[in-house]
N, C-alpha and C positions, 0 to 999 in steps of 0.2 A: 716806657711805652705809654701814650696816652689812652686811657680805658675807654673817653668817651668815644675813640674813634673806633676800638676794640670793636668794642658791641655791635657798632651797624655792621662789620666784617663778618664778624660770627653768625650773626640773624642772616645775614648774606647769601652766606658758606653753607650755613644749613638750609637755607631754600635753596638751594641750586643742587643741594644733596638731594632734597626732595624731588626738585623734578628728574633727576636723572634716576631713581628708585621709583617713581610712578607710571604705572602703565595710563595713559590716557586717551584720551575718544576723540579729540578734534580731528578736524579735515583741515587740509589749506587745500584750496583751488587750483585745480591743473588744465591745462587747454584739451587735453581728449574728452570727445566729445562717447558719452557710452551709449549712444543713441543708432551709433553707426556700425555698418555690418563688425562684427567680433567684439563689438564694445571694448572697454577700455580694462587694463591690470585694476584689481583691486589690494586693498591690503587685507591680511590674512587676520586679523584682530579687530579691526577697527569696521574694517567692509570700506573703507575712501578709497574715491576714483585716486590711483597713480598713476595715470598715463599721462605723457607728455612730459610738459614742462610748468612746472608750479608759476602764476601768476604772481607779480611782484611789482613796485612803481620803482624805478631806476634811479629818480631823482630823490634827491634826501629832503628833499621839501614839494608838499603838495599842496595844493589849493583847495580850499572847498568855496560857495555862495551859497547864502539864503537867499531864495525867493523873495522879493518885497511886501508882498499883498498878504503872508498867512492867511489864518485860516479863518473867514467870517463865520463863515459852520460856527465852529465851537468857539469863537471869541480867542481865538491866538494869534496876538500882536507878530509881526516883526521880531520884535525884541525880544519876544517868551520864546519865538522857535530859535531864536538867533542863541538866546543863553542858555536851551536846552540841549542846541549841536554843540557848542561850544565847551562844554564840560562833559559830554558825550566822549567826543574826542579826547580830551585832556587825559581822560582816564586809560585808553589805550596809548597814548603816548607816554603817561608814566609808568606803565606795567613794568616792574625790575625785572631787567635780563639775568641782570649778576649784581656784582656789590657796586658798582658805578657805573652802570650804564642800562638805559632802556631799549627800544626798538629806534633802529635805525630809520627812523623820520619825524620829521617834524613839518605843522602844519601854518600852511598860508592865511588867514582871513581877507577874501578881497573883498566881502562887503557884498549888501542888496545888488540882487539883479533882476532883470524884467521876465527874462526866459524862464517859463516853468513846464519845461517838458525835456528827459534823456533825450540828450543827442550829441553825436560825435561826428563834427567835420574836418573830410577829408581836409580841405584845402581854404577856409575859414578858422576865425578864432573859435575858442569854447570854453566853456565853464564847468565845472562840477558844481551841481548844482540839489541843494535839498528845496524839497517842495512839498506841497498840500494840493490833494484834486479836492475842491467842493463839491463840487457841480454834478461832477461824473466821474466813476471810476471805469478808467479807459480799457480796462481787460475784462475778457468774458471769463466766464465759470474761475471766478476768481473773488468771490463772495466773501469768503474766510478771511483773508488776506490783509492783514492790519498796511503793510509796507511793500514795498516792491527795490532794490536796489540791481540799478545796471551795472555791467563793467565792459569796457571795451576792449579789447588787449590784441597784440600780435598773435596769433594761434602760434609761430613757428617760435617764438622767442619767449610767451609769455608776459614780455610788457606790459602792465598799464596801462591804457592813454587816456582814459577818463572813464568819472565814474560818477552815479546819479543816484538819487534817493527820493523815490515818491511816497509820500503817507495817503493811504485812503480815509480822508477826511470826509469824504461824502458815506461812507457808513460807520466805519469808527469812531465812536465818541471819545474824540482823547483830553486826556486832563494832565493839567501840571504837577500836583502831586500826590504823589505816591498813594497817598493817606486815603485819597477818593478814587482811588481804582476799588473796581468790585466786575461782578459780572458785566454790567451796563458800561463800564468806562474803563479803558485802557490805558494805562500810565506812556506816556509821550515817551518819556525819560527811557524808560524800561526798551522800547520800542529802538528808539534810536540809538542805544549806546550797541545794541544787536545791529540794526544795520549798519553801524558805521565799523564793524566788524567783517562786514562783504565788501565794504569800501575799502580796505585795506587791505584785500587778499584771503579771508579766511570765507570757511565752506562749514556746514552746520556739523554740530556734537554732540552725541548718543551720551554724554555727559548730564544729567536730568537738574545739576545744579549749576551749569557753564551757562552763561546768557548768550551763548552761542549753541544754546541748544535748539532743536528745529520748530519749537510748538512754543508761541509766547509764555511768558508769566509772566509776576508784576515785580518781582525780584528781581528782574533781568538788569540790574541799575548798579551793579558792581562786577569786578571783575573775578573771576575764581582760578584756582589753580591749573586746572583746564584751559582757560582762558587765557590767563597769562604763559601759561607754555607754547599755546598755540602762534603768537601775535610774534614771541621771539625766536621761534622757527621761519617763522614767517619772511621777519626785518630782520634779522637776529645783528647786533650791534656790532660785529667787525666785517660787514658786508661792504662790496667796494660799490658805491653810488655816483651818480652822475654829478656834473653841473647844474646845481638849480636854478642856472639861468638868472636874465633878469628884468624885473623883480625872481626873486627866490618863490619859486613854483609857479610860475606860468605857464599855462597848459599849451600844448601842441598847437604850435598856428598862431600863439597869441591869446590872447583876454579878451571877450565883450561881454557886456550884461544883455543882449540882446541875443534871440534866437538866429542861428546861422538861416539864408535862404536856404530853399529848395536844390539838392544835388540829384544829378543821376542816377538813378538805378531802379530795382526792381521792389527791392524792401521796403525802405521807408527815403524819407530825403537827403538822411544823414548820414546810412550806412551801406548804399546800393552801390553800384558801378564800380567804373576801372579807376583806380589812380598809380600809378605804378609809382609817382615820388612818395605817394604817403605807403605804403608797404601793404602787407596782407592786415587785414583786418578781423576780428571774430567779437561777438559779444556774449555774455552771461546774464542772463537776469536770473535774481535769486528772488521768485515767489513764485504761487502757487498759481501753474498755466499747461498749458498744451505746448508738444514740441512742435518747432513750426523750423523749416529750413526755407530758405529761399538767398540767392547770390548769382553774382556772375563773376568767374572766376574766382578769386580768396577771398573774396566780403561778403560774409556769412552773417547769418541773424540767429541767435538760439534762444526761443523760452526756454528755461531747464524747470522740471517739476521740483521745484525745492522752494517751501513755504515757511511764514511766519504768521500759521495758523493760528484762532484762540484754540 
């Protein structure tokens, strides 16, 4: 028997022993909305919405974009936010499920785009798209609020169909590293490896060391036991996925670096109206906001109050 293969087995064997002996805090995301008359099942441990059906990306490969312009605020290139998503992700794509395998997905890079604002078109291309507001942060009573991440998904199915990541740059002072986080400055890194956690499906954790837990820290930059259990529940690696299309993760409709025009409806431009070839539609934002409903028939809009406070 060769030893040196031994040992990754064993280290394996007994994390996977661990997570099935440990009670833990995570949420994964479900489409009931607990806003609505009788609200939604909760779990009897943890207190996570169980209603519906857990949110999930069907395709085994997804896309993300960076924004082009970063962030003049604080002096972050392109390239500083582009190598801080980038290794953000990486570390949720290597979380060990078991002894050979991580979370069933893997990530597209399509590169700078010009659109830096959530949105999801019915019947146009789109983007997943991370981004920076300088300027203005576009939500009210939402001061606290280091990040904002959207999701758009089927309410009936749970689907995916895209998902977006805003930093409030216009009051956040964020820094590269780690080392110059303090009160005044907020580690980027920390920031994002958390929301690329609601990008993927998961919902905050009463876990006080999980970087998915709901109140920032500057720790937030590795992944924990919590953490890792969550993302393989989540993806978990013998899950049966789509065609990733092609290229491998192309979002619904297609790819532009450009913002979709103007659609129908009552909400916004992206998520109003009828379309009945693109299906029921619902969204998630995961920060700290006011529940707001507005649709015509199944294309729904939700703030949900769930923050990445300091």
């Amino acid at each position: 028997m060769n030893v040196s293969r031994l040992l990754p087995r064993l280290a394996a064997a007994s994390f996977a022993f661990a997570l099935s002996a440990h009670s833990y805090a995570y949420c994964l995301t479900y489409t009931c909305d607990p806003t609505k008359k009788g609200g939604c099942p909760t779990d009897s441990e943890t207190g996570c919405n169980i209603g519906g059906k857990p949110l999930y990306w069907a395709s085994s490969t997804v896309s993300f974009d960076v924004q082009q312009d970063g962030s003049k605020l604080r002096g972050i290139s392109y390239d500083q936010l582009h190598e801080v998503v980038v290794n953000a992700f990486q570390k949720w794509v290597d979380a060990p499920c078991d002894d050979a395998h991580g979370p069933s997905i893997q990530l597209a890079d399509f590169g700078p785009v010009a659109c830096a604002k959530p949105e999801y078109n019915k019947t146009q291309p789109n983007q997943n798209v991370i981004t920076f507001h300088d300027s203005k942060w576009p939500y009210e009573n939402t001061r606290d609020t280091l990040a904002l991440t959207t999701v758009f998904f089927n309410p009936d199915t749970g689907e995916i169909y895209d998902a977006n990541i805003e930093l409030n740059s216009n009051q956040a002072d964020f820094v590269l590293n780690a080392a110059e986080a303090d009160a005044q400055h907020d580690d980027l890194n920390a920031v994002l490896t958390h929301e690329i956690g609601h990008f993927l499906g998961l919902s905050h954790s009463t876990d006080v060391n999980a970087t998915m837990f709901f109140s920032y820290q500057a720790d937030m930059t590795s992944l924990e036991a919590d953490d890792i259990a969550a993302i393989c529940a989540s993806l978990p690696p013998d899950r049966v996925t789509s065609d990733p299309g092609t290229p491998p993760g192309v979002p619904r409709h297609g790819f532009s670096t450009e913002c979709g025009q103007p659609e129908n409806g009552c909400c916004a431009s992206t998520i109003g109206g009828k379309a009945p070839s693109s299906g029921p539609l619902a969204l998630w934002a995961f920060g700290l906001g006011v529940v707001a409903w507005c649709g015509r028939g199944r294309f729904k809009r939700l703030t949900r109050t769930q923050a990445l406070p300091r």
